[in-house]
C-alpha positions in Angstrom: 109.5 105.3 108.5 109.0 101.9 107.3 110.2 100.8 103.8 107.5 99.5 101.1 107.1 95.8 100.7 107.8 95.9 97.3 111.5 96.9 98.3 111.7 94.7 101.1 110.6 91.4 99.3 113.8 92.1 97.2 116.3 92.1 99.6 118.8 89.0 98.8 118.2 85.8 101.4 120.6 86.3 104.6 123.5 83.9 105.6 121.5 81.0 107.4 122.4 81.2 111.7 124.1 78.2 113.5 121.3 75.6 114.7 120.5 75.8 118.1 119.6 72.4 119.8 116.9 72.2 122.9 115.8 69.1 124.0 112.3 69.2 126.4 110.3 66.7 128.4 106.6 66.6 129.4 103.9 64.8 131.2 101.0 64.5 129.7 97.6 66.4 131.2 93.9 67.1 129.5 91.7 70.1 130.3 88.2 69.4 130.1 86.7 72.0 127.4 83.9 74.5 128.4 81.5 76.3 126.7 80.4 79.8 126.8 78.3 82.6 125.1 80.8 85.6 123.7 78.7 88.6 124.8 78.6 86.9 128.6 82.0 84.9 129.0 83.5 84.7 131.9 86.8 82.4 132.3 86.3 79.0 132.4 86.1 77.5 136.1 89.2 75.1 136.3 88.6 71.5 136.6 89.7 69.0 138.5 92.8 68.0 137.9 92.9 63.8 136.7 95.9 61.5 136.0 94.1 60.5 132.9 94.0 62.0 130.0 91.0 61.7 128.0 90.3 59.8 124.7 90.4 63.2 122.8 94.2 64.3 123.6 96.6 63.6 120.5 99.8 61.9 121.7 102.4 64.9 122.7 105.6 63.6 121.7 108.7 63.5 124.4 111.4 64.8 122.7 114.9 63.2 124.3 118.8 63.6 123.8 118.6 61.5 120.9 115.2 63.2 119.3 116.9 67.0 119.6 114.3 69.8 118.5 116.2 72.1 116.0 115.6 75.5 116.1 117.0 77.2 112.8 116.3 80.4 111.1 114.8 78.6 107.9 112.2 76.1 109.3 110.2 76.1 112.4 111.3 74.0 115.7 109.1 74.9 118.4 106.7 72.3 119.1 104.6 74.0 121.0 102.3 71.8 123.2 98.6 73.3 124.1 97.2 70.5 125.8 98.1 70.9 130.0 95.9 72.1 132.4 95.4 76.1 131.9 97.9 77.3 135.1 100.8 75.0 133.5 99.9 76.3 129.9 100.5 79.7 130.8 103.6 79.0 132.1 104.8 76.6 129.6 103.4 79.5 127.1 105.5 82.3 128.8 108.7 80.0 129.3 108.3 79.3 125.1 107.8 83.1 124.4 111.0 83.5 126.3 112.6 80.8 124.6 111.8 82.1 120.9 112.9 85.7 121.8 115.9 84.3 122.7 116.3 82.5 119.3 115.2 85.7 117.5 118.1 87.4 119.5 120.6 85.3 117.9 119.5 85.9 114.6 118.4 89.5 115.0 120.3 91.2 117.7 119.3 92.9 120.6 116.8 95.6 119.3 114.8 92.2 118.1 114.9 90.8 121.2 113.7 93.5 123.1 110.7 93.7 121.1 109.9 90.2 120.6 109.6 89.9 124.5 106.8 93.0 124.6 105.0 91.6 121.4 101.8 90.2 122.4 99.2 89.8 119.7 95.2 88.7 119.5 94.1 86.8 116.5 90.4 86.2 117.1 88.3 83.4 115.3 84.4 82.7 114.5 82.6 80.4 112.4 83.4 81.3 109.0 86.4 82.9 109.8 88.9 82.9 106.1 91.3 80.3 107.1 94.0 81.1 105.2 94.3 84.8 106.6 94.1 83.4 110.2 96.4 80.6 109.4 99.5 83.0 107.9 99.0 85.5 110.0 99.2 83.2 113.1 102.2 81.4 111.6 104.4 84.2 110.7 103.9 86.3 113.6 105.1 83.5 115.7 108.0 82.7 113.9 109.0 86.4 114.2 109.1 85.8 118.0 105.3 87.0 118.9 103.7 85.5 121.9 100.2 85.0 119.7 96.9 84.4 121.5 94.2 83.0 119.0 90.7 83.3 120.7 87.4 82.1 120.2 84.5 84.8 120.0 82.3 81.6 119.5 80.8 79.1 122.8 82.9 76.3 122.1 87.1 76.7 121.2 86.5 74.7 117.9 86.1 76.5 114.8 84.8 75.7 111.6 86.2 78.1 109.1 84.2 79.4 105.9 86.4 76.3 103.9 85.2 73.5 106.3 88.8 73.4 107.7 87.8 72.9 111.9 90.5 75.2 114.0 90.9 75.1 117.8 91.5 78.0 119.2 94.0 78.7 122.4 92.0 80.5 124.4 87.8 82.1 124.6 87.9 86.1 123.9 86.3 86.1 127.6 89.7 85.4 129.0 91.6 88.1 126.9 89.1 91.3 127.9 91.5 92.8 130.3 94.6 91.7 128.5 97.0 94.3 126.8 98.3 93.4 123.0 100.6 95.1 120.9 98.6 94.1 117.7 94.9 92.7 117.4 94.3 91.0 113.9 90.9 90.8 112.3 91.4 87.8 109.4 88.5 87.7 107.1 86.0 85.0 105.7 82.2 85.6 106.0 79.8 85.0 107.7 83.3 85.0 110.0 83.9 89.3 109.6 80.1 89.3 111.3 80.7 87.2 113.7 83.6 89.1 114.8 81.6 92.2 114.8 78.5 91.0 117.0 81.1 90.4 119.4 80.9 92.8 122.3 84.0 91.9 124.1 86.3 91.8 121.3 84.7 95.1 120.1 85.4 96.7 123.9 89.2 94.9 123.5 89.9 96.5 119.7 88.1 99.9 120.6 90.7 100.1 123.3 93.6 99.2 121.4 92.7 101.9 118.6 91.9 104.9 121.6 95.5 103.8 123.1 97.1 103.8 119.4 98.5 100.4 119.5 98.5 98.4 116.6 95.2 97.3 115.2 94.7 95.2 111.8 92.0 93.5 109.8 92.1 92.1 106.0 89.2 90.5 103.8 85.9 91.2 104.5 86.6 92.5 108.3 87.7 96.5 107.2 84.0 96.9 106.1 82.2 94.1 108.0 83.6 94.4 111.8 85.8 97.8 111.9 83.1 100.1 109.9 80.4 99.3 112.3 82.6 100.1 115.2 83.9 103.1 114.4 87.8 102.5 114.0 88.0 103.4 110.1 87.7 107.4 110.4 90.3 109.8 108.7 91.9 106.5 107.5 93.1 105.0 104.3 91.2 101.1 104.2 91.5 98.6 101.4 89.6 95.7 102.0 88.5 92.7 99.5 87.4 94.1 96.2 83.9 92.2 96.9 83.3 95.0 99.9 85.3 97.8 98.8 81.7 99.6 98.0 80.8 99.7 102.0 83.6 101.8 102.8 83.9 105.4 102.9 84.5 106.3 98.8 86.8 109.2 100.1 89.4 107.5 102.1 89.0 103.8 100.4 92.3 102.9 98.5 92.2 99.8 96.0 96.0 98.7 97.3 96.7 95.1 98.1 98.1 96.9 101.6 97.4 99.6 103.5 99.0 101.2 106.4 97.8 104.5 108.0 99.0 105.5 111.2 98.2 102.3 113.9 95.9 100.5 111.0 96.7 97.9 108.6 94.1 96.8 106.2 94.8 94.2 103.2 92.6 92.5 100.6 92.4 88.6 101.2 94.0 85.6 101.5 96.3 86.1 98.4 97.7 89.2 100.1 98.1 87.5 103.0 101.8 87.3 103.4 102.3 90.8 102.2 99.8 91.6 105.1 101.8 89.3 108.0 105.2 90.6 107.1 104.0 94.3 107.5 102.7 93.6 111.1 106.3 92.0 111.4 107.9 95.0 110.2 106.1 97.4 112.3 106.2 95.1 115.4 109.7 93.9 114.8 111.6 95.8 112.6 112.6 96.0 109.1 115.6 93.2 109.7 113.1 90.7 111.0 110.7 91.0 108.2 113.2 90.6 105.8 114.1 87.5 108.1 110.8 86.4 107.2 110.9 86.5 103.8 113.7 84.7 104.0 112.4 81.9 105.8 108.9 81.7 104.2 110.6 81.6 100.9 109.3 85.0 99.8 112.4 85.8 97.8 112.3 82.2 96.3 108.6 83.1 94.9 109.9 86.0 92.9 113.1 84.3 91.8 111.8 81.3 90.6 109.4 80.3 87.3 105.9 79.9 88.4 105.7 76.3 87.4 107.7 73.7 85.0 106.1 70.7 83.6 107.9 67.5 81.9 106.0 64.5 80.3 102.6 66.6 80.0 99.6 64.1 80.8 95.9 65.0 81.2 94.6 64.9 84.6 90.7 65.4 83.8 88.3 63.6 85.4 84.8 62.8 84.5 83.7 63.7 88.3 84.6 66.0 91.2 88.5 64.7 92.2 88.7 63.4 95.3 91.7 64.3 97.2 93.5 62.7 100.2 95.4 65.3 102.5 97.3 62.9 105.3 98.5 65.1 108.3 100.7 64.6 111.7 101.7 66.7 114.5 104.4 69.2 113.0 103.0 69.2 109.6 103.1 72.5 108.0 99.8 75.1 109.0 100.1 76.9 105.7 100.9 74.4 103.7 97.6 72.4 105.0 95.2 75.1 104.7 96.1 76.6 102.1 95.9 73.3 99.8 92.8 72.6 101.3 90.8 75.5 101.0 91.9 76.2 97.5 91.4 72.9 96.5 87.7 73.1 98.1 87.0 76.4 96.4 87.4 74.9 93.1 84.9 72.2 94.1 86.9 69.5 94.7 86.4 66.6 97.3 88.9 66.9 99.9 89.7 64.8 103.1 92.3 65.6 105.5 93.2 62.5 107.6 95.0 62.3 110.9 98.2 59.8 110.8 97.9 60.0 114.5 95.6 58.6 116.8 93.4 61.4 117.2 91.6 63.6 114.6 93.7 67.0 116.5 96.7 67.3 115.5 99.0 70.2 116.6 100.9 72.2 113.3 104.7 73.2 113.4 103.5 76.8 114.7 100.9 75.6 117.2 98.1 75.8 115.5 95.1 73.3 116.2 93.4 71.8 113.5 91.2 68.6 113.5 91.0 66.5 110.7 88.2 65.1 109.1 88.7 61.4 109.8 92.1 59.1 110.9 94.2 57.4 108.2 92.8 54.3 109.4 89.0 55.1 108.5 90.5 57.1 105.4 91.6 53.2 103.3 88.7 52.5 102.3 88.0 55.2 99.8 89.7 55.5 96.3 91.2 59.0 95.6 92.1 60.3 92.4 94.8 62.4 94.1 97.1 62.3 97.6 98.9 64.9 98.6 101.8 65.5 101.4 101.8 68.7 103.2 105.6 69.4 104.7 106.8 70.5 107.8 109.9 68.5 109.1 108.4 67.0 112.1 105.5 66.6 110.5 106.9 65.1 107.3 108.4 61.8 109.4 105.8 61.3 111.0 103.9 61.1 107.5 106.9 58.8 106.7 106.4 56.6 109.2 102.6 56.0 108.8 102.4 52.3 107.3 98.9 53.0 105.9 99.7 56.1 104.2 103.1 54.1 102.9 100.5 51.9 101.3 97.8 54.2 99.9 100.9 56.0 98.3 102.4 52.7 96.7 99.4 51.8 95.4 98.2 55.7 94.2 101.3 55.0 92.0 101.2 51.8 90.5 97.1 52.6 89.6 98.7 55.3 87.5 97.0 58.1 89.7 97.9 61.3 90.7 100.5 62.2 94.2 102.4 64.9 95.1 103.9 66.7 97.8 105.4 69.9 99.0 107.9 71.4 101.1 110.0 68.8 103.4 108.1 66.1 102.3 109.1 65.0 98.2 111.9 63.6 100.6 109.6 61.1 102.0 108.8 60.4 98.1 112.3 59.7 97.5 112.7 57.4 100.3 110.1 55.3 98.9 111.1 54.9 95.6 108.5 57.3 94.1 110.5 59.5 92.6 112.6 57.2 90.4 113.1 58.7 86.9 110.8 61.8 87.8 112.2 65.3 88.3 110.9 67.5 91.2 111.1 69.9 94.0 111.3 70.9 97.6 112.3 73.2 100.3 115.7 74.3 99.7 117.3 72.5 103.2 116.2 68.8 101.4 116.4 69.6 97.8 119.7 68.1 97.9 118.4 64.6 98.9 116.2 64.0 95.4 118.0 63.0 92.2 116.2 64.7 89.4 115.8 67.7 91.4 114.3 71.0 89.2 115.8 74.2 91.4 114.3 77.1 89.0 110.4 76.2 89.6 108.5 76.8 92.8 106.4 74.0 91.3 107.2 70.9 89.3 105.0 68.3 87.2 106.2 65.4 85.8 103.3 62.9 84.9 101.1 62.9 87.5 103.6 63.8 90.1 103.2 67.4 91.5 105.6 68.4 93.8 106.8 72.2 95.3 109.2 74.4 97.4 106.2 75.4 100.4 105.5 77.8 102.7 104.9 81.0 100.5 104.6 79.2 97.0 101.8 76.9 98.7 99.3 79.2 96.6 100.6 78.6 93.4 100.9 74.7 94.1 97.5 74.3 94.8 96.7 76.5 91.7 98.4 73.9 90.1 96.9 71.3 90.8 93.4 73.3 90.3 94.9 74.0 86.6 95.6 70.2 86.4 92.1 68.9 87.3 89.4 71.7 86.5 91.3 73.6 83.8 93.6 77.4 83.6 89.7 78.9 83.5 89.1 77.7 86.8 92.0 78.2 88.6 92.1 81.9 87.2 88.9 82.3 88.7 89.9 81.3 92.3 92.7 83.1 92.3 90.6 86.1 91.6 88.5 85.2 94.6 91.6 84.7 96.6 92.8 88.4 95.1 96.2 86.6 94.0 97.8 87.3 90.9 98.0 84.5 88.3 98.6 84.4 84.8 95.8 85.1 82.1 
């Protein structure tokens, strides 16, 4: 029987396992993109093969003896590279499902293993789709070892999701209807739960998973919106977002930030999020690699540590909606980006999110696509009241070595406005000389290389310097900062939206 949450996010952190080095080469290949309606999919026709890759294809980096990629128990190392003609993806895809089961083995023994190699799981996508809730799931089911398909129910693989933040998704649902999963995930968002639930295929796909009593899962909006229509909540205990709690059925509806009855899973929204992805962990994985999890994504760290600290208490109020820089690279962290973002954007301010490289895609530490809204390049000429660095170790030197961002941050500080940044990447600060005479934070593995580091906060303010730990505390940064710029009154009132508990 598995264990409650509450118990398991209290487990003490495990001994960290010897890194394991890999070093992989690729050529670089495009895929032309195609377009297709969800109720009449079929797979896309392949196309012809070309030399040339096309303007649109970020730069996949060739990692060599002396660039090893690290693989370690606390931080993601699979770069995983999306962009090769569909036959070679799906090998490369299978050969790096392999290749992370056999990490997880080290780590988690043979039972883990054995299950990590039969985990396949479906996270589909609309327009609208809750970002966040896509985003976690999709990132901590992969670093648990599952082989993760995320597929477009829309005609085109890009997605804009209901915070403006553009996903690409792996695959169209056309090409998974005779697949078999383990787990299918419904995230949330509107109008994303609808158009999840006008889609026929993925309908047929979840119908069959529930009749077979494999796992199924949805959170947010998508209990009431998409699994109510289709018949998959009968005889069993739902939660969904407090906002549609009314639709379902008053007898079996439970107002629980989780639920799991029988092959179901139902959560609340995107601040239950990582409550919600470590229970489809458990039950896919086992109770010792969820608590793996919550080592790794700092879980245990968030109920350790004070919410916040602050030192030399400034006002950041403006007199207009903040603008806000987010710079991103290949590796940056998935989580960490998304969730700033769309928290930032719910409280109304204006946020970009520019590319470092030399396209607007760039691919996350766990895979995930996401396109940005313009490049660093175009992104100079504006004036923002505050720039923030997302982490993610590979994503974090490539931030580092940017000589455009190196500037916009160099001159953010001596204008006296407000930076920050979380997880791997207040080491970049330091390196720069921004942190001199400020305290601050950061991922335990780089904590070490600040001077003034504070070790008892998951998020630290000094001045108008905001920096955190990441991963699982990336809520409560970008409450933060929402606190910092709008006001507490505000920020309680996303957090309410995001069904996260803050302080009143």
């Amino acid at each position: 029987m598995m264990k409650s949450l509450s118990t398991l996010f209290q487990v003490p952190a495990s001994k960290t396992p010897p890194a394991i080095s890999a070093t992989f080469r690729f050529s670089t290949l495009a895929v032309a993109g195609a377009t297709q309606n969800c109720k009449t999919q079929t797979k896309p026709t392949p196309k012809r093969r070309s030399a040339k890759p096309t303007k649109n294809v970020p730069p996949i980096p060739i990692l060599t003896p002396t660039t090893p990629l690290i693989f370690r128990s606390s931080e993601k190392g699979l770069f995983l590279v999306h962009n090769f003609f569909p036959v070679v993806f799906k090998i490369l895809q299978s050969a790096a499902g392999s290749l992370r089961g056999f990490i997880f083995f080290l780590t988690n023994g043979f039972s883990s293993l054995r299950h990590s190699f039969l985990s396949v799981v479906l996270v589909p996508i609309g327009f609208g789709t809750e970002e966040m809730e896509a985003v976690i799931m999709i990132d901590v089911l992969r670093r648990a070892g599952a082989n993760v398909t995320v597929a477009s129910v829309e005609e085109q693989l890009e997605v804009e999701a209901s915070g403006g933040t553009r996903l690409v998704a792996d695959a169209f649902i056309s090409a998974c209807s005779n697949e078999t999963f383990d787990l299918v995930a419904l995230p949330g968002g509107m109008p994303g739960s609808t158009r999840l639930r006008d889609c026929e295929i993925l309908q047929n796909i979840t119908k069959r998973q529930a009749d077979a009593k494999r796992l199924y899962a949805a959170i947010c909006a998508a209990p009431a919106v998409t699994l109510l229509p289709w018949g998959l909540l009968r005889r069993k205990q739902t939660t969904c977002h407090p906002a549609f709690m009314d639709k379902l059925p008053t007898f079996w509806a439970v107002k629980s930030n989780l639920q799991v009855s029988g092959e179901l899973t139902t959560s609340r929204g995107p601040g239950t999020s990582f409550e919600f992805a470590v229970s489809l962990v458990e039950q896919l994985f086992g109770e010792s690699a969820a608590k793996e999890i919550c080592d790794s994504m700092l879980l245990n760290i968030a109920d350790d540590n004070s919410r916040k600290e602050e030192f030399d208490e400034v006002s950041w109020s403006l007199g207009h909606a903040p603008e806000v820089l987010i710079p991103v690279a290949n590796g940056s962290e998935e989580i960490e980006v998304v969730t700033i973002v769309d928290i930032l954007r719910r409280a109304k301010a204006n946020v970009t999110v520019a590319s470092v490289e030399k396209s607007l895609q760039i691919l996350a530490s766990s895979g995930t696509k996401i396109i940005a809204d313009k490049t660093i390049s175009d992104a100079v000429d504006s004036v923002y009241d505050l720039i923030v660095l997302p982490g993610g170790a590979l994503g974090s030197e490539r931030l580092h070595k940017s000589k455009i961002l190196k500037t916009l941050l160099k001159e953010q500080q001596s204008a006296g406005r407000m930076f920050g940044a979380i997880c791997s990447s207040p080491a970049i600060l330091h390196k720069q000389g921004l942190l001199k005479d400020k305290r601050a934070t950061a991922h335990p593995s780089v904590i070490n290389k600040l001077n003034s580091a504070v070790n008892t906060a998951r998020v630290v303010i000094d001045g108008k310097l905001i920096t955190g730990k990441g991963l699982a505390t990336a809520t409560d940064f970008a409450l933060a900062i929402v606190s910092k710029l709008f006001g507490h009154a505000r920020a309680r009132s996303v957090a309410e939206g995001l069904v996260f508990e803050y302080p009143r």
